[in-house]
BALOBA-1460 file (C-alpha; in Angstrom, 3 decimals):
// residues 144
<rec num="1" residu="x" x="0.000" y="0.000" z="0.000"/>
<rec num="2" residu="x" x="0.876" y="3.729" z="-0.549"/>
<rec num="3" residu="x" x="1.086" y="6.494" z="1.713"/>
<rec num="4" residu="x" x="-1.951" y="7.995" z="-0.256"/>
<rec num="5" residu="x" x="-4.059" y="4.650" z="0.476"/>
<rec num="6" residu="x" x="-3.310" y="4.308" z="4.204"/>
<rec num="7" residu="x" x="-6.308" y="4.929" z="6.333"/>
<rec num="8" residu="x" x="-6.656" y="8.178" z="8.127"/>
<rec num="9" residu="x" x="-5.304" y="7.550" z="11.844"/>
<rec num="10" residu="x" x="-8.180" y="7.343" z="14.731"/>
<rec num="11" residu="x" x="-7.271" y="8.519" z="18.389"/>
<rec num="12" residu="x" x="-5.769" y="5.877" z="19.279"/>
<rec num="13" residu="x" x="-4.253" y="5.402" z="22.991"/>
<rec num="14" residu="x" x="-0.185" y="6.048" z="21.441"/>
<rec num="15" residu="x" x="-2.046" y="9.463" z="19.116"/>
<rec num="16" residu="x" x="-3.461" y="10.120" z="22.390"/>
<rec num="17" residu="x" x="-1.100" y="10.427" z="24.657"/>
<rec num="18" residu="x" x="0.944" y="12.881" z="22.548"/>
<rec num="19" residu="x" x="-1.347" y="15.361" z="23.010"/>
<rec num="20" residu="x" x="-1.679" y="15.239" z="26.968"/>
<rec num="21" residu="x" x="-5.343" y="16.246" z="28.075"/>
<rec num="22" residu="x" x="-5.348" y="19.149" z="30.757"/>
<rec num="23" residu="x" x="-5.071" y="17.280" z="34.103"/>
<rec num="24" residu="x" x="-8.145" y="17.987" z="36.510"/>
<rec num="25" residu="x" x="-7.446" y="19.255" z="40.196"/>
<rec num="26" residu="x" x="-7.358" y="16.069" z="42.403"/>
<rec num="27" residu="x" x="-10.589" y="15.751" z="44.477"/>
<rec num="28" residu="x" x="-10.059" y="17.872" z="48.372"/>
<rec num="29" residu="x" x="-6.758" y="18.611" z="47.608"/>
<rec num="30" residu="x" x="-7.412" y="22.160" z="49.061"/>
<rec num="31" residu="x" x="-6.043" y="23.992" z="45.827"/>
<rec num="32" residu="x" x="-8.044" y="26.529" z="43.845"/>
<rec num="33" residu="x" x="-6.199" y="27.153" z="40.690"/>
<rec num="34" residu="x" x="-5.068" y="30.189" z="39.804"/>
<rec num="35" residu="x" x="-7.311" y="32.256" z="42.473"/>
<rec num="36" residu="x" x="-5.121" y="33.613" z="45.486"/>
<rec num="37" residu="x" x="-7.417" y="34.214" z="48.669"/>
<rec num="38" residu="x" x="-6.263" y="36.174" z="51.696"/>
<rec num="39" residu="x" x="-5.082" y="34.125" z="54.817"/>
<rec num="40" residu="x" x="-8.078" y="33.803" z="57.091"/>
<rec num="41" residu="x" x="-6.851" y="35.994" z="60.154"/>
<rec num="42" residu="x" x="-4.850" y="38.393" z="58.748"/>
<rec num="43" residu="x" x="-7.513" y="40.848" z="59.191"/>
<rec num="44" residu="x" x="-7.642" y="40.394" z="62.804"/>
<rec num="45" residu="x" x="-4.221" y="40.085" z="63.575"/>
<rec num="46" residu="x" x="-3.896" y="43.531" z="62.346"/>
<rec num="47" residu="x" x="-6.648" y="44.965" z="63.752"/>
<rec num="48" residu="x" x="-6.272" y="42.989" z="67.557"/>
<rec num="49" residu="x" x="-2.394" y="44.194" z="67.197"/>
<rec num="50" residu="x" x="-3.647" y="47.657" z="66.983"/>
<rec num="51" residu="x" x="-5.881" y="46.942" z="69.763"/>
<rec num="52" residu="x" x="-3.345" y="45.750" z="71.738"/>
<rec num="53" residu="x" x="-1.190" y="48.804" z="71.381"/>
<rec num="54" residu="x" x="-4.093" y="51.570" z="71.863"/>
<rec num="55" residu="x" x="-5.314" y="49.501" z="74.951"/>
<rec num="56" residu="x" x="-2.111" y="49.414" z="76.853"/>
<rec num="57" residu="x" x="-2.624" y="51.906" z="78.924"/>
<rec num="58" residu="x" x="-6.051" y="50.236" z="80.473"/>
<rec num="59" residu="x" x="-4.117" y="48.701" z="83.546"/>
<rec num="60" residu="x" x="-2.144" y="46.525" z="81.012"/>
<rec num="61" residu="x" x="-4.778" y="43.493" z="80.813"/>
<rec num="62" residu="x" x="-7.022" y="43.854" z="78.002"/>
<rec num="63" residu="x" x="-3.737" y="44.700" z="75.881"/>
<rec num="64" residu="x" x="-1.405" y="42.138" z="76.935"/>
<rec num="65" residu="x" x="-4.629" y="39.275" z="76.012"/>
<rec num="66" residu="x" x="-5.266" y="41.009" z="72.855"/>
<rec num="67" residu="x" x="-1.560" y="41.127" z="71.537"/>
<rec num="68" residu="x" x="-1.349" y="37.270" z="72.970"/>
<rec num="69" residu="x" x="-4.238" y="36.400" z="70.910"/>
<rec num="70" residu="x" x="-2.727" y="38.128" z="67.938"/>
<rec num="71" residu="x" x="0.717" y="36.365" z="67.841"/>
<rec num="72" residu="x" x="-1.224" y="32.781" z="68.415"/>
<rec num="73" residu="x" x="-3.244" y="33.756" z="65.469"/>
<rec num="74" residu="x" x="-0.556" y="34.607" z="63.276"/>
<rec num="75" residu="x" x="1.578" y="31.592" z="64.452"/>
<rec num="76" residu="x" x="-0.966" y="29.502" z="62.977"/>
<rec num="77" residu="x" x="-1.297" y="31.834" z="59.515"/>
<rec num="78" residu="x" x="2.545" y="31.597" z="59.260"/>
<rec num="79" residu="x" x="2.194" y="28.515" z="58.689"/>
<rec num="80" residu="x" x="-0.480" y="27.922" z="56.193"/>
<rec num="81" residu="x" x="1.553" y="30.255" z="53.752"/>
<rec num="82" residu="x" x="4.739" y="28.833" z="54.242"/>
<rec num="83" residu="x" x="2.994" y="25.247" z="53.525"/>
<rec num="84" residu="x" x="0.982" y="27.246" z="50.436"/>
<rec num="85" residu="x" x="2.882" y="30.345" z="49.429"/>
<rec num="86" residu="x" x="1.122" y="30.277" z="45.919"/>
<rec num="87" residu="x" x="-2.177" y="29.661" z="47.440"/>
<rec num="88" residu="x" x="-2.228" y="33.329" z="49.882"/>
<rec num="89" residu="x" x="-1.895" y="36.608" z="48.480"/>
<rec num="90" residu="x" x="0.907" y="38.753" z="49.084"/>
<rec num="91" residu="x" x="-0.750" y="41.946" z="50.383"/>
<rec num="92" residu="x" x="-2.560" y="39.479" z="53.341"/>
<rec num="93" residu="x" x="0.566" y="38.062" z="54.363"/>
<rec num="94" residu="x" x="2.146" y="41.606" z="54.949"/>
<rec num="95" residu="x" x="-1.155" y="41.880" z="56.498"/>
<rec num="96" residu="x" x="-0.002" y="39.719" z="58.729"/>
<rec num="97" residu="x" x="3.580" y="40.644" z="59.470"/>
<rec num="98" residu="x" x="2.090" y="44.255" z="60.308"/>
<rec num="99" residu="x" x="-0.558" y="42.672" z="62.846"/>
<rec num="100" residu="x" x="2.401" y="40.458" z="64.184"/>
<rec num="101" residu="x" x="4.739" y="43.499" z="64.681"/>
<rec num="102" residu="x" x="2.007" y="45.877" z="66.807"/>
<rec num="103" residu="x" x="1.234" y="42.869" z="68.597"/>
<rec num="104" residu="x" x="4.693" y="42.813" z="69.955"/>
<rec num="105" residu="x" x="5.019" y="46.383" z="70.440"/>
<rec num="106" residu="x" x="1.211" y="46.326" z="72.117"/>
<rec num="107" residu="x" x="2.931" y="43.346" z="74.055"/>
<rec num="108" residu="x" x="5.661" y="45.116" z="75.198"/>
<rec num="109" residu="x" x="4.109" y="48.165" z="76.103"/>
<rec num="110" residu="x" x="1.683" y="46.634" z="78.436"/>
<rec num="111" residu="x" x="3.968" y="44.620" z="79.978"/>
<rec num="112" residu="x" x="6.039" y="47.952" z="81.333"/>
<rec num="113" residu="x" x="2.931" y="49.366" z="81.865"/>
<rec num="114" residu="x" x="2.029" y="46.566" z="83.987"/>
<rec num="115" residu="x" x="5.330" y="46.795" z="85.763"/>
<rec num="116" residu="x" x="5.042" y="50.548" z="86.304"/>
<rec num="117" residu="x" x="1.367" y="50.123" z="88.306"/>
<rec num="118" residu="x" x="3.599" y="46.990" z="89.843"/>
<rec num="119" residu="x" x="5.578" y="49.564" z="90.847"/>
<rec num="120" residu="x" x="3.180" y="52.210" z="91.963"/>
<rec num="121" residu="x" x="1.466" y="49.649" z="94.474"/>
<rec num="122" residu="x" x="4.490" y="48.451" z="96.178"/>
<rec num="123" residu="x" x="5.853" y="51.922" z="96.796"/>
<rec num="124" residu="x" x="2.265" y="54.007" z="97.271"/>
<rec num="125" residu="x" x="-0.073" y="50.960" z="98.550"/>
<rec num="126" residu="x" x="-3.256" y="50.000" z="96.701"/>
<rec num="127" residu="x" x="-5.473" y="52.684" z="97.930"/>
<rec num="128" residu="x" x="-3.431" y="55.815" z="96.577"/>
<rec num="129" residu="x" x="-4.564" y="54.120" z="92.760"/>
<rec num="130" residu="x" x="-7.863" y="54.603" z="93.966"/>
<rec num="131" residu="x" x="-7.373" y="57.845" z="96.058"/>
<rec num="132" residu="x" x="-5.770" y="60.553" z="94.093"/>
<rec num="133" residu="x" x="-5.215" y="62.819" z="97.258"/>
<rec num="134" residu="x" x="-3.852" y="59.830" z="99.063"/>
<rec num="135" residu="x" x="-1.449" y="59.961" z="96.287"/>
<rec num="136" residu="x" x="-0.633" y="63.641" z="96.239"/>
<rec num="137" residu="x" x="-0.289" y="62.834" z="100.829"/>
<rec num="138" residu="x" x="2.506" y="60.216" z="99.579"/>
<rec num="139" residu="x" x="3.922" y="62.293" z="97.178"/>
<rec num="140" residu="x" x="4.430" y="65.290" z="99.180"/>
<rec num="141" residu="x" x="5.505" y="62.589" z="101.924"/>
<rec num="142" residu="x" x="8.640" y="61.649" z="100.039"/>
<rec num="143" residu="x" x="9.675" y="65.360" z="98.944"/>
<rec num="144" residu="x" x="9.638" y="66.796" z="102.390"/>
């Protein structure tokens, strides 16, 4: 036979697999292809760092919880984008570094506050944070 008279070629499995088909995601993999979404507490991180640095100066409690919060939040977004980079957006995962970082400050800022009332107590007593002119008595105590 001739080249001319050969049969057309069907799609056979060998003309097949020359032309690979596009490969479907694998069933609960956790991948969405090609669509970056933000990492889920970045958002809070950032705001509850914030918190924890404009609250510091309410006795030291409420801030030192919120920035403790924080940095266990972001511990655990750390590392779902260093298991996923590709999977996260950029801009959340600064987010996320910015939350972590006023955390820390918040952190540390309530902790010398809470050291400074530490402070106050053991050299004033408890009642001159509640009595301002048992305060100014103690005060004027030490000066004269």
């Amino acid at each position: 036979m001739s080249e001319e008279q050969e049969a057309p070629q069907e799609n056979t499995p060998e003309t097949v697999s020359s032309n690979p088909q596009p490969k479907t995601p694998p069933q609960n993999s956790g991948f969405n292809y090609g669509i970056q979404q933000a990492l889920p507490n970045a958002t809070a991180v950032l705001v509850l760092g914030i918190l924890s640095i404009v609250t510091c100066c309410c006795y030291g409690i409420i801030g030192l919880i919120l920035g403790i919060v924080a940095l266990i939040l972001s511990k655990k977004d750390r590392a779902l984008y260093a298991a996923n980079m590709t999977f996260y957006t950029e801009s959340s995962f600064k987010n996320l570094n910015a939350g972590r970082v006023c955390a820390i400050i918040g952190l540390i800022l309530n902790i010398i506050y809470l050291l400074f009332m530490g402070a106050i107590i053991a050299m004033f007593g408890w009642a001159a944070l509640s009595d301002q002119e048992a305060l100014k008595e103690a005060l004027q105590g030490m000066q004269g």
